[in-house]
C-alpha atoms as one frame of an Amber mdcrd trajectory, in Angstrom:
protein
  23.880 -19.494-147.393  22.984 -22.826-146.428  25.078 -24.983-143.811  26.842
 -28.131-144.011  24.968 -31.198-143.292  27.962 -32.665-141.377  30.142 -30.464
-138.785  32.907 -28.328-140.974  36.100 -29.439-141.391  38.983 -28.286-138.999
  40.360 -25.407-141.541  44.399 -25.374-142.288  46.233 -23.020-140.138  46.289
 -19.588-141.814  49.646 -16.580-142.355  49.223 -13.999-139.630  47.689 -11.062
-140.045  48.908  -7.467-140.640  49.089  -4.558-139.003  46.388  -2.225-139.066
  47.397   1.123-140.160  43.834   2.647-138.420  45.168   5.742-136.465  42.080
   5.610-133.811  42.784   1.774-133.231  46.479   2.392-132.306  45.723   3.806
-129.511  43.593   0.855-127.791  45.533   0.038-125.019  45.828  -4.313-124.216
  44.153  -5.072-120.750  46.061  -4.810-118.007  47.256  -7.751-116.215  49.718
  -8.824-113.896  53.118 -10.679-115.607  54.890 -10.296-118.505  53.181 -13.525
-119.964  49.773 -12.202-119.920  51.098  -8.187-121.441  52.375 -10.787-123.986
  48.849 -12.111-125.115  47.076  -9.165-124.610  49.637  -7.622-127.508  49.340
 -10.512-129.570  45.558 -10.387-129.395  45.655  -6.517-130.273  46.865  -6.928
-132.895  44.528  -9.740-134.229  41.761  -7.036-132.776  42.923  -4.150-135.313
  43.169  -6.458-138.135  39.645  -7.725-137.931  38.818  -3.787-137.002  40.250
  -2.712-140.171  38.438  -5.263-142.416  35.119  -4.759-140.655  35.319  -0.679
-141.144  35.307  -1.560-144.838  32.908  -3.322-144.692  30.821  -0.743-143.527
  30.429  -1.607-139.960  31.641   0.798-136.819  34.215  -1.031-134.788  35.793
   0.187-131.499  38.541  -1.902-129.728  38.953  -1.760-125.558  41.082  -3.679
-122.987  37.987  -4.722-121.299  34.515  -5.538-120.368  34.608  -2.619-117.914
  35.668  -0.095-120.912  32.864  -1.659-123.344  30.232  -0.744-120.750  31.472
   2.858-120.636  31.744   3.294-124.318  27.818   2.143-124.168  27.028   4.643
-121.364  29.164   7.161-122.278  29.029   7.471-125.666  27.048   4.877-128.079
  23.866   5.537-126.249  23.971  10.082-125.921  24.698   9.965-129.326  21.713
   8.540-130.704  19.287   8.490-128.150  17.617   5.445-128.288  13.553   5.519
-126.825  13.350   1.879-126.868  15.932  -0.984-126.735  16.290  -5.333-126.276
  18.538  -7.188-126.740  19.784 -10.919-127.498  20.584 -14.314-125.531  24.777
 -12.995-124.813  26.718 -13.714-121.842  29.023 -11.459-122.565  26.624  -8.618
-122.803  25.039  -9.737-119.321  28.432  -9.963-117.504  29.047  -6.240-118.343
  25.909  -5.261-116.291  24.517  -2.856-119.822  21.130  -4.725-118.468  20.485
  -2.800-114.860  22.457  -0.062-116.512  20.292   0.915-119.147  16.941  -0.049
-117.030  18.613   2.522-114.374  18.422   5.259-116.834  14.710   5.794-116.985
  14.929   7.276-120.713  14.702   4.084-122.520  11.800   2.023-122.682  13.616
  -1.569-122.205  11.712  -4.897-123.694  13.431  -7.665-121.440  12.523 -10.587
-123.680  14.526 -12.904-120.908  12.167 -11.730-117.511  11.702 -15.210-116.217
   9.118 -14.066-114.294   6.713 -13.732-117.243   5.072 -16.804-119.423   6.702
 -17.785-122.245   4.129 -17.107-124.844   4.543 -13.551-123.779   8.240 -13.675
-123.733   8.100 -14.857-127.886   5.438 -12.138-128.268   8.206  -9.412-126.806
  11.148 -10.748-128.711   9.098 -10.211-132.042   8.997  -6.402-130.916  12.443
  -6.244-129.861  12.964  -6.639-133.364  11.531  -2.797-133.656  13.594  -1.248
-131.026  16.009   1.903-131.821  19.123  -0.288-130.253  19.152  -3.734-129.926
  22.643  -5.439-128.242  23.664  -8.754-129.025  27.019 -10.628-129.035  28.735
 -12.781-131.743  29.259 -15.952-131.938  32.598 -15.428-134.032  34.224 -12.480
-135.672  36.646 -12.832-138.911  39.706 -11.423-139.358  38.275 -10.488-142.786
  35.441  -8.773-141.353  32.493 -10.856-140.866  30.140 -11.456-138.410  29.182
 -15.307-138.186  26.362 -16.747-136.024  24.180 -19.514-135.487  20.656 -19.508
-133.705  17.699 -21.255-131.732  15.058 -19.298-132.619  16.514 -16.497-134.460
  15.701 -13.509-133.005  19.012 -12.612-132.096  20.146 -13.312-136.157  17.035
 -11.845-136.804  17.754  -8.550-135.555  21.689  -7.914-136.886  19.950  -8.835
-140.467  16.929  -6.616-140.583  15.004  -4.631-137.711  16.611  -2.588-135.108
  17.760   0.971-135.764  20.826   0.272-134.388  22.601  -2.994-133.632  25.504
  -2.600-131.072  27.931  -5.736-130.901  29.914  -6.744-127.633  32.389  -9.679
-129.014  35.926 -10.790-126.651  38.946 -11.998-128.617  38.173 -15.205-128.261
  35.426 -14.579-130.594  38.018 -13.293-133.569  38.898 -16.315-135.899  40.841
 -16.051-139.737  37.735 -16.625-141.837  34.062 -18.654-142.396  35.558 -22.116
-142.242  37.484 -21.433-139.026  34.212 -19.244-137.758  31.425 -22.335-138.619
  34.347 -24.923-137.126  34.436 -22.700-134.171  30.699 -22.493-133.577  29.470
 -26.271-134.180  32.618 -27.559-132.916  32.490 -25.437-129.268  30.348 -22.693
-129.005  27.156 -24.466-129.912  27.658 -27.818-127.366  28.944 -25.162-124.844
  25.571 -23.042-124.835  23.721 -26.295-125.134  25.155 -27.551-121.719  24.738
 -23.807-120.130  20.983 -24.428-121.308  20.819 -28.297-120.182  19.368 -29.115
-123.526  18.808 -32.684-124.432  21.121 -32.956-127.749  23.421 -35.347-128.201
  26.240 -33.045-128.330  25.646 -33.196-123.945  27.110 -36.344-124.027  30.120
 -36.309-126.800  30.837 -32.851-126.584  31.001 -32.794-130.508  27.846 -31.545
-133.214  25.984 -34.512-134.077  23.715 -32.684-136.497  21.063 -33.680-134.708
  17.219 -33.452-135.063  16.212 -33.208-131.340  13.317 -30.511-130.589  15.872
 -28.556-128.362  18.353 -28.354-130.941  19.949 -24.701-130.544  21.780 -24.717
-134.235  19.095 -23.503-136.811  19.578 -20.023-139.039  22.777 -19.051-139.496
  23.385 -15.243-140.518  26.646 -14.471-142.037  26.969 -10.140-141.971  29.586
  -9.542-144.403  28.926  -5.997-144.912  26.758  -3.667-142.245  23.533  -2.344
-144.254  22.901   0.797-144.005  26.442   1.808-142.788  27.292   2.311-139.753
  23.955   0.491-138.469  26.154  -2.434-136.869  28.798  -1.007-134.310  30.862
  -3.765-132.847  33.316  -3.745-129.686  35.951  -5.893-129.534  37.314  -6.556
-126.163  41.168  -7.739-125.237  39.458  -9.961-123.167  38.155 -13.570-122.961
  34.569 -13.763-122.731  31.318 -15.668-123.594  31.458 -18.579-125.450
């Protein structure tokens, strides 16, 4: 699918969604936070959660829901990782996967033979070189940079070796997304990521694009442009080779 040439328009406001009627997704529990106004969003996000849960388990895809970052990591640990015993694993540029701390965890079990494409101790040729075999690995991790409620997964990419890998590659593909991720469909999702996500990870990088100074996707042709292949997963081929987590939580960009 090819991308607009200008930024997408800002989509109409959409119904809300339904209720999921997913027995194991009832019983994610919303983080818990201090004040009734926070329980409040927490519910109202869960609920968005299971409805985007539902759609992605028909399309194929494995999708867990937890109240937090802290419950994602265990679910990794604990269960993702014993059950399929990965020998080798990478992963992709995510800050949400960083924050949870899955990289010292996984290098601290001494099973796993662990390609850390982002060791800025090594030259960058040889960085490239190792993100071309990360695309071999039994698990790779990644985030998203949006989730729809009709179960898609929607990103954008530099290089592309984080799209690279949820298309084609990696055994397994394990997916660590917050709520803010979860949007109503592709025109809200592309909005979301040219309009915010993309000049938000070009500041974090200190790239020189126009979208430093406005904020706002220029469509720019600057060498350190970040927004290059986009990879839309509407359905997870073979199944059950994406899993995705979706946290009650904010996180990433």
């Amino acid at each position: 699918m090819s991308h607009p040439k200008k930024s997408p328009k800002k989509p109409p406001k959409q119904g809300g969604p339904k209720r999921s009627d997913n027995t194991a997704a009832k019983s994610a529990k919303p983080a818990a936070q201090p004040g009734p106004a926070n329980q409040h969003r927490d519910d109202f996000w869960n609920i968005r959660l299971l409805t985007a849960q539902e759609a992605l388990e028909k399309g194929n895809f494995i999708c867990h829901i937890v109240s937090d970052l802290a419950e994602a990591r265990k679910l990794v640990l604990e269960t993702i990782i014993p059950s399929h015993q990965p020998e080798s694993a990478s992963w992709g540029g995510s800050m949400t996967f960083k924050e949870s701390g899955l990289v010292e965890a996984i290098k601290g079990l001494g099973t796993i033979k662990v390609l850390d494409t982002y060791d800025t101790s090594l030259p960058n040729e040889q960085r490239l070189e190792m993100r071309r075999q990360a695309l071999l690995v039994d698990m790779f991790f990644t985030g998203s940079n949006a989730v729809t409620e009709d179960g898609a997964l929607v990103n954008l990419d530099m290089i592309g070796n984080r799209v690279g890998a949820l298309a084609f590659g990696p055994k397994k593909v394990v997916v660590l997304a917050g709520r803010n991720k979860v949007v109503a469909g592709l025109d809200e999702a592309m909005f979301r990521i040219k309009e915010y996500a993309a000049p938000a990870n070009a500041m974090k990088l200190n790239k020189k694009t126009p979208c430093l100074k406005t904020s706002h996707c220029q469509d720019c042709s600057s060498e350190d442009r970040i927004c290059n292949t986009w990879v839309i997963n509407e359905k997870s081929w073979p199944k059950a080779r994406i899993e995705v987590i979706l946290i009650n939580q904010d996180l990433g960009l």
